[in-house]
C-alpha positions, -999 to 999 in steps of 0.1 A, spaced: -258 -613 -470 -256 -641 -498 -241 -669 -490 -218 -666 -523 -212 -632 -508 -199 -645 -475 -176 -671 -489 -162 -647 -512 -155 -622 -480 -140 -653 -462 -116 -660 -488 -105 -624 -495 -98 -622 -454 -77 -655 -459 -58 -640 -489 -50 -607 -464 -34 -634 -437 -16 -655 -460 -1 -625 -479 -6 -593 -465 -8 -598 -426 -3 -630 -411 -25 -616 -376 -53 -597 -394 -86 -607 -377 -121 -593 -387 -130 -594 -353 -101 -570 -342 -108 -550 -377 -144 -548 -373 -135 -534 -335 -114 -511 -350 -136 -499 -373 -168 -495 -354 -138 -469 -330 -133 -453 -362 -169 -446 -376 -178 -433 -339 -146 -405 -341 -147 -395 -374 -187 -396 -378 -191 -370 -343 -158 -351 -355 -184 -348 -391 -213 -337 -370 -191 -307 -354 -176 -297 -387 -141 -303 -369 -124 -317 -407 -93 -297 -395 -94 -330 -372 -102 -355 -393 -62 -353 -418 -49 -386 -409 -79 -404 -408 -94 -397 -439 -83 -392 -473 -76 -357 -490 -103 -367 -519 -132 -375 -488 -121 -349 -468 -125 -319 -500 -163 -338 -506 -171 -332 -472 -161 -296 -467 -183 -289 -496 -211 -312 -481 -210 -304 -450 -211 -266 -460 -250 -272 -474 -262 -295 -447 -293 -285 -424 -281 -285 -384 -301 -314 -377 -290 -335 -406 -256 -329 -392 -263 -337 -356 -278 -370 -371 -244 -379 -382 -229 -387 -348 -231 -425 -340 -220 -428 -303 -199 -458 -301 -228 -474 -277 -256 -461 -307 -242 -488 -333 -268 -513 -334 -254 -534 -362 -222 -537 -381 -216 -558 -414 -185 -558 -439 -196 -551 -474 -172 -555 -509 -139 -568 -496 -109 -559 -528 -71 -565 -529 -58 -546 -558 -24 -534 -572 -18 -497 -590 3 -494 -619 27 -489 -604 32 -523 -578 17 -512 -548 -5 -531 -529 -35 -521 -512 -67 -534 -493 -101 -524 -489 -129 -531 -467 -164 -514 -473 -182 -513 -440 -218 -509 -432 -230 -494 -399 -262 -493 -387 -269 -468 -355 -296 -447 -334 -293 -412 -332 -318 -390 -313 -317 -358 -339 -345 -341 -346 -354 -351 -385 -385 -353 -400 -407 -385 -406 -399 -383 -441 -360 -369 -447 -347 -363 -491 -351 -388 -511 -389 -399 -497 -375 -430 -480 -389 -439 -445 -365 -429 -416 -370 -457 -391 -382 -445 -355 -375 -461 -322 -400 -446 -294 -382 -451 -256 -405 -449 -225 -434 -438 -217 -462 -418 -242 -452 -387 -214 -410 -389 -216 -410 -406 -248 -379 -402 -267 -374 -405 -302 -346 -420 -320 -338 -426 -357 -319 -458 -372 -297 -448 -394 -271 -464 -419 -236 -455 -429 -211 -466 -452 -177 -464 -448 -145 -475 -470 -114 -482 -452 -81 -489 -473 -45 -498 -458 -13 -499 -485 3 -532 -482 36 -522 -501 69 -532 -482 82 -497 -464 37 -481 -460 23 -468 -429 4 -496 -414 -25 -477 -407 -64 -475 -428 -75 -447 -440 -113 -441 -446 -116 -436 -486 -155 -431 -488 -178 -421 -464 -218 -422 -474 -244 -416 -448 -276 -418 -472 -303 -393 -475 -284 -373 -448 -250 -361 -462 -259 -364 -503 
């Protein structure tokens, strides 16, 4: 991450405190979110979206259905990040925005990085390099993939909204395209 980038991210998350929620934390978001991307992500990899309503939007969930519909059984066993898999979690674009007509929402594009044991090929679509993780020995060696995923969450801030975030984008790259 740029250091322009991080300020900017800083500044947004003080704008959310000082005008949207006075005890928003990163920290507790980020928690949060990591909870989320485990659930909904292993929910994905069943095809449970019957599951998934209040979670994610209408818009994702309709994507996925058709997505999900194409996708090889390995490509969606590699979906599912156990909660203990996620290696590395970042924030990405942070936006505060208004609609036309007043309401007030926030976003918070998060980037997950986990391991996942599936059984993909060295080279999955799109001819970029799936990176391997070899555990043990060269007779039990197991073989794990790290893998990325994106995932939007958006909360209305509007006086009389449900407090709660609701994944608006999910992207898991060359897996679910």
């Amino acid at each position: 991450t740029s250091p322009l980038a991080w300020l900017r991210t800083r500044f947004y998350y003080l704008l959310i405190r000082l005008y949207f929620d006075q005890e928003f934390s990163i920290e507790e978001f980020t928690r949060g979110a990591k909870q989320a991307f485990s659930v909904v992500s292993k929910l994905l990899s069943q095809h449970k979206l019957d599951l998934l309503d209040e979670l994610v939007s209408a818009e994702v969930l309709q994507v996925l259905k058709e997505k999900l519909s194409l996708l090889p059984d390995n490509h969606r066993d590699a979906l599912a990040a156990d909660i203990d898999a996620i290696m590395y979690t970042t924030e990405g674009d942070v936006r505060i925005y208004y609609d036309d007509d007043g309401r007030k929402f926030v976003s918070i594009l998060m980037r997950f990085w986990y391991l996942n044991g599936a059984n993909l090929p060295d080279e999955v679509p799109g001819e970029t390099k799936v990176f391997q993780i070899v555990f043990g020995d060269e007779s039990t060696k197991e073989k794990r993939h790290l893998l990325t995923a994106n995932y939007e969450f958006q909360r209305e801030f509007t006086e009389g909204a449900k407090p709660d975030w609701t994944i608006t984008r999910i992207e898991h790259p060359r897996l679910l395209e």
